[in-house]
PAVOPA-781209 format. One line per 8 residues: number of its first residue (from 1); their letters; for each residue x, y, z of N, C-alpha, C, O. Coordinates in pm, whole numbers, padded with zeros to 5 digits, m for minus. Layout:
# PAVOPA-781209
NUM) A) X:Y:Z:X:Y:Z:X:Y:Z:X:Y:Z | ...
# end
This chain:
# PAVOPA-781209
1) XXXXXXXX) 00083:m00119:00000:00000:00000:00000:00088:00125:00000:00074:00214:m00084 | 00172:00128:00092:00259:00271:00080:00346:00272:m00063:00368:00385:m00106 | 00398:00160:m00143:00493:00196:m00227:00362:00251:m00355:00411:00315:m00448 | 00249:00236:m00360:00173:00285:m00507:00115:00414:m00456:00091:00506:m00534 | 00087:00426:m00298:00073:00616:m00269:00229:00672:m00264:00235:00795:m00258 | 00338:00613:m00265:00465:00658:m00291:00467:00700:m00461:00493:00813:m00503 | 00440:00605:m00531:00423:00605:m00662:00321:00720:m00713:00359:00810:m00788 | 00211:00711:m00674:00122:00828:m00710:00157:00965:m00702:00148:01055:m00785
9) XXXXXXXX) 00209:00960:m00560:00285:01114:m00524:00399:01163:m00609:00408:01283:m00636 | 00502:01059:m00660:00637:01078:m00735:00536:01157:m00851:00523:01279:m00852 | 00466:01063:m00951:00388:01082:m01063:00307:01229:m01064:00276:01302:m01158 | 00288:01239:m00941:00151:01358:m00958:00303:01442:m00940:00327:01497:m01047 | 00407:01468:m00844:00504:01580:m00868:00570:01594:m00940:00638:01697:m00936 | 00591:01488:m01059:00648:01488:m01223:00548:01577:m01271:00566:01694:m01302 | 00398:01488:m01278:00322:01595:m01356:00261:01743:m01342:00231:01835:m01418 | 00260:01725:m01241:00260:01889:m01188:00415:02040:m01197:00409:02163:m01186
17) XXXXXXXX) 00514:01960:m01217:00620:02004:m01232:00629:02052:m01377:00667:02163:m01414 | 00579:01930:m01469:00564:01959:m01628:00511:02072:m01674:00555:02169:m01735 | 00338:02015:m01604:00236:02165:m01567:00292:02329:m01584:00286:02424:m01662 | 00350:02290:m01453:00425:02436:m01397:00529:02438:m01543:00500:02536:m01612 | 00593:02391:m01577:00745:02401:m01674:00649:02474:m01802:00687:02586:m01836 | 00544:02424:m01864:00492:02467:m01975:00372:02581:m01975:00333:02651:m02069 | 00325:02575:m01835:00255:02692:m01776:00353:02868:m01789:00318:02969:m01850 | 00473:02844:m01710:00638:02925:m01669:00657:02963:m01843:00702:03075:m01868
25) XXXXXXXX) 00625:02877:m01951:00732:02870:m02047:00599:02966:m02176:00629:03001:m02290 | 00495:02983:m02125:00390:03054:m02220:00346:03151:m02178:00242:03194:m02228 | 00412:03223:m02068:00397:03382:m01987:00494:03480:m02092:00585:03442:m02165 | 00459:03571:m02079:00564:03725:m02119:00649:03711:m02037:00640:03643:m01935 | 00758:03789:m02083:00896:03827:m02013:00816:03910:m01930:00918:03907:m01861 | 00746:03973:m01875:00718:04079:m01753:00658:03980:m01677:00692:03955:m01562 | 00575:03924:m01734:00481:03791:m01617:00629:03716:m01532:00667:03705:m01415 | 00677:03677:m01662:00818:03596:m01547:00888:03620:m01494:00942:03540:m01418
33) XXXXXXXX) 00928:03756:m01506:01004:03870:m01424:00911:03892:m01302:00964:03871:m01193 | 00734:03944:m01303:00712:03940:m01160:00707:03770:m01085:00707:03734:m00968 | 00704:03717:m01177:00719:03552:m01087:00815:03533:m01005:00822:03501:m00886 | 00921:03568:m01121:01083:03543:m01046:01110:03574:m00920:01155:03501:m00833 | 01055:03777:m00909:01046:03820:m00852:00981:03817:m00691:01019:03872:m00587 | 00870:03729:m00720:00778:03704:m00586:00839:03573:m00553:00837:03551:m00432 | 00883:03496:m00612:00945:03394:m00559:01074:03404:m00497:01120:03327:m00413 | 01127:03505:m00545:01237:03577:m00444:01231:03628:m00340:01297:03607:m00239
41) XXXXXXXX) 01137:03710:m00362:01080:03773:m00215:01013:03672:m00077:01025:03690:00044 | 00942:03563:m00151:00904:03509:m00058:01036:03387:m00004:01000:03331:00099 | 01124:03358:m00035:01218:03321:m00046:01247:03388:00094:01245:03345:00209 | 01273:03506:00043:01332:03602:00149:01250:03611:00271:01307:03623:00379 | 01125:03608:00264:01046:03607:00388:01060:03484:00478:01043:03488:00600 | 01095:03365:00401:01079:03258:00463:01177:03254:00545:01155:03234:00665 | 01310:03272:00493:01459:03297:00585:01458:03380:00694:01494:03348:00807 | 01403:03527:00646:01391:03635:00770:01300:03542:00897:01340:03511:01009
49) XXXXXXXX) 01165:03511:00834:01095:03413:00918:01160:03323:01016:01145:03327:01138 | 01237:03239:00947:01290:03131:01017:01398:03218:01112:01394:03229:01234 | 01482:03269:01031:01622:03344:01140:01498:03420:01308:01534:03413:01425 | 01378:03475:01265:01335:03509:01353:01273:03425:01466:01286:03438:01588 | 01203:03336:01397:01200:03155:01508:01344:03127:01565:01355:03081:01679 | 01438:03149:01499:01518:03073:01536:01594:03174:01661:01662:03112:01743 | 01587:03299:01674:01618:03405:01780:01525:03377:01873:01573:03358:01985 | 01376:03366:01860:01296:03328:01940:01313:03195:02048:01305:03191:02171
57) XXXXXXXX) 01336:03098:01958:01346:03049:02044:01475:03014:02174:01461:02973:02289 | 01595:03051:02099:01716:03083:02183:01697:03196:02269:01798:03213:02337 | 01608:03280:02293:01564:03380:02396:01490:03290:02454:01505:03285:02576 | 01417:03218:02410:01333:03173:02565:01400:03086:02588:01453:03074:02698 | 01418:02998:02488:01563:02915:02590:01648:02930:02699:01676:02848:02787 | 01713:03119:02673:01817:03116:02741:01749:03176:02835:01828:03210:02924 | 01593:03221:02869:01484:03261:02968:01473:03143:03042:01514:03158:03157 | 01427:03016:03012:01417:02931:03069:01513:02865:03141:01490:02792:03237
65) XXXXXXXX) 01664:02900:03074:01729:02812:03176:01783:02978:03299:01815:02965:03417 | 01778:03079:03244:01819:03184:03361:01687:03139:03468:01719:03131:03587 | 01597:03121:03445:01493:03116:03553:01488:02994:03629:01444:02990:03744 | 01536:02888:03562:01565:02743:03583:01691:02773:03715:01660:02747:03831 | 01797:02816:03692:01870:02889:03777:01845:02957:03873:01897:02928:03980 | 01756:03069:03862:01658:03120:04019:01604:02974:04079:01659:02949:04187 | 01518:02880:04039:01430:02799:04103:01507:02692:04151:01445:02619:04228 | 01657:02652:04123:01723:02579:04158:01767:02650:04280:01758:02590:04387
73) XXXXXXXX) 01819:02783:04276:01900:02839:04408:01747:02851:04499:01768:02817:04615 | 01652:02876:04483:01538:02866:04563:01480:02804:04623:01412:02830:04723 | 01505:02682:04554:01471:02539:04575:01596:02496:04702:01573:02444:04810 | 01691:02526:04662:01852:02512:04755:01822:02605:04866:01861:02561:04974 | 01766:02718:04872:01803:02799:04975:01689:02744:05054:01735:02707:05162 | 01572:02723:05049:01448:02647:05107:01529:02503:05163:01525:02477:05283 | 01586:02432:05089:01646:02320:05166:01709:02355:05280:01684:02301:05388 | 01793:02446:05263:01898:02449:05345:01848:02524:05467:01889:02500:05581
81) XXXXXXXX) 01736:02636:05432:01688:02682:05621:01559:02534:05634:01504:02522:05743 | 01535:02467:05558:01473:02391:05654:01533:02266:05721:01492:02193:05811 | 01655:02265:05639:01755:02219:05754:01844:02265:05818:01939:02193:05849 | 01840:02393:05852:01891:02460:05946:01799:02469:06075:01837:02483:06191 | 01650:02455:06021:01580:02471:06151:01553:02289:06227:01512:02249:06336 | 01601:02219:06098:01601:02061:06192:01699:02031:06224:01714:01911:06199 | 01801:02084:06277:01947:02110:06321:01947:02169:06447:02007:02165:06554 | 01867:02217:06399:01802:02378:06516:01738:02278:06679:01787:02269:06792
89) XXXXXXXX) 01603:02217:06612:01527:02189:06694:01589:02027:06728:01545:01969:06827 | 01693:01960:06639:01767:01825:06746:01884:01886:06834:01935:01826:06928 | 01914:01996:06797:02028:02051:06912:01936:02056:07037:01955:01992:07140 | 01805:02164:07005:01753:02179:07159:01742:02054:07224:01791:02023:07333 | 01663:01977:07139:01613:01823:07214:01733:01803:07279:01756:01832:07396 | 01820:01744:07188:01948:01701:07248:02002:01772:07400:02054:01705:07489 | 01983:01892:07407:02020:01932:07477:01929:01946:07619:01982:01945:07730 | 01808:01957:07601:01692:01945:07696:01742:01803:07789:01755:01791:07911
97) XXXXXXXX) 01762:01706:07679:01795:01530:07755:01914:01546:07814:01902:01507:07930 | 02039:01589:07790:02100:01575:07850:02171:01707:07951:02277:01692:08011 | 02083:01842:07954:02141:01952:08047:02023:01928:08157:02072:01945:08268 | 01883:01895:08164:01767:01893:08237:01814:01798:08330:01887:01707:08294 | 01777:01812:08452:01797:01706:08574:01664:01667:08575:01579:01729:08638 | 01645:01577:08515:01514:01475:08525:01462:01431:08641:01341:01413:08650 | 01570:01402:08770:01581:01321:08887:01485:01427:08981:01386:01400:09049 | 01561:01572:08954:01464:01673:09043:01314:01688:08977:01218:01691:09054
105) XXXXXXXX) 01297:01696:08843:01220:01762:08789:01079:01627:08852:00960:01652:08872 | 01152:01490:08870:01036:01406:08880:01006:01364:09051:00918:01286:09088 | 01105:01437:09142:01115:01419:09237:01013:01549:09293:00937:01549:09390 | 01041:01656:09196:00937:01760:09263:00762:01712:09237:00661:01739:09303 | 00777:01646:09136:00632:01597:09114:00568:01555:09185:00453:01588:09212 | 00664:01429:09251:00639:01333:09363:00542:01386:09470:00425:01365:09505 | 00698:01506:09526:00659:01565:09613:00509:01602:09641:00432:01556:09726 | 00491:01695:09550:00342:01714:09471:00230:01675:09500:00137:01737:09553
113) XXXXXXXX) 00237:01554:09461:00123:01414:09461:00126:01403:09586:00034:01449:09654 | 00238:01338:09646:00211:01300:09807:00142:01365:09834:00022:01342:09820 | 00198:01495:09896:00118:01629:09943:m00029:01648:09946:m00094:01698:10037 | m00079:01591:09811:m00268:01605:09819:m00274:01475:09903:m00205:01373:09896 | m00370:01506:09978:m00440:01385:10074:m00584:01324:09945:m00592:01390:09841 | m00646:01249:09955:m00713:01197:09883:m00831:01165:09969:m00840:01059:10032 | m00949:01290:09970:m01034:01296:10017:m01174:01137:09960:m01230:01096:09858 | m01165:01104:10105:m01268:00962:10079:m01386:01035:10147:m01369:01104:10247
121) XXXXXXXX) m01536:01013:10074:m01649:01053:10105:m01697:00920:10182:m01686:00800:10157 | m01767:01010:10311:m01745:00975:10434:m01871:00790:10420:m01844:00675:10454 | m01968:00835:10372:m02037:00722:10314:m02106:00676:10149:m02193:00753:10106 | m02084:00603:10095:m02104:00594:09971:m02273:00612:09893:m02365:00546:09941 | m02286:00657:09836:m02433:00676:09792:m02497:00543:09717:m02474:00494:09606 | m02585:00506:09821:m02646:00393:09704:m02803:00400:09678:m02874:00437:09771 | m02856:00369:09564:m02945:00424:09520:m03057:00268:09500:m03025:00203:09401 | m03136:00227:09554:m03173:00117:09610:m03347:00170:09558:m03423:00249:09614
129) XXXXXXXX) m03367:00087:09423:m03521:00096:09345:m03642:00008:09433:m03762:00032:09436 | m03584:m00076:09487:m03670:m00219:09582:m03722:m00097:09699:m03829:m00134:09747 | m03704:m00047:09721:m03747:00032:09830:m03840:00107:09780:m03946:00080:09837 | m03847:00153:09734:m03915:00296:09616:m04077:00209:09560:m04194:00233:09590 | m04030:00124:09489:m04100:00000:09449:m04209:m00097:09538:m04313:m00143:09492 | m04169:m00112:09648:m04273:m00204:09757:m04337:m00010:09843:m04411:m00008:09941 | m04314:00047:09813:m04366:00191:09851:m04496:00249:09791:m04569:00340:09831 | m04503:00156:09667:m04611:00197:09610:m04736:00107:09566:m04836:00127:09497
137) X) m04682:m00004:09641:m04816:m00124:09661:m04892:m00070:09725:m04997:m00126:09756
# end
C-alpha cells in the first residue's frame, strides 16, 4: 500500500512540475520577471521568518534556563533553612535530655502528689429501686 501512494505522489510531482514548466514557459517576459520576482521575495520572507523563530526560540531558551537557575538556588536555599531549623530543633532536644535534671524535675512531682491527701467521702451513695417499688403497693 505505501509503495503505489509513494508512486502516485512521485507521478503527480512529475506531472505537476511539467504543468508548472509549460505553464512558466507561455507567460511574457514581464509575467516571469514578476514571478521570479515574488518567488524571491518570498524566499526572502521565509529565511527572515525562520532566522526570527530561530532568535525566538534561543531567547526563551536562554529565559528558561536563567529562571531554571533562580528555582534551583530557591529550591537550595528552602532546603537548606529547613535544615537549618532541623538542626536547630535536634540541638535543643538534644540538649533538653542531657542539660535537664530529670531526677529533680520528677522528684518535685512526687513531692506534689504525696502532698494532696485523697479525700474519701465519708459514706457511699447507694441508690436502692426495691425500696421505692414495695412503697407503692
Amino acid at each position: 500500500m505505501g509503495g503505489k501512494l509513494m508512486k502516485k505522489g512521485l507521478a503527480g510531482l512529475v506531472v505537476g512540475g511539467a504543468v508548472a514548466f509549460v505553464a512558466y514557459r507561455s507567460l511574457s517576459e514581464s509575467r516571469k520577471e514578476q514571478l521570479r520576482q515574488t518567488a524571491r521575495q518570498t524566499w526572502t520572507d521565509l529565511k527572515e521568518n525562520a532566522i526570527d523563530y530561530a532568535l525566538l526560540a534561543e531567547d526563551t531558551a536562554e529565559e528558561f534556563l536563567d529562571n531554571a537557575d533562580d528555582y534551583k538556588e530557591s529550591f537550595q536555599e528552602k532546603v537548606q533553612n529547613t535544615s537549618d531549623k532541623l538542626s536547630t530543633k535536634k540541638d535543643e532536644a538534644l540538649s533538653h535530655f542531657s542539660n535537664d535534671n530529670f531526677d529533680e524535675q520528677t522528684a518535685s512531682i512526687r513531692e506534689q502528689l504525696s502532698s494532696v491527701t485523697r479525700e474519701q467521702p465519708e459514706e457511699d451513695i447507694v441508690i436502692d429501686k426495691t425500696d421505692t417499688e414495695s412503697d407503692q403497693d
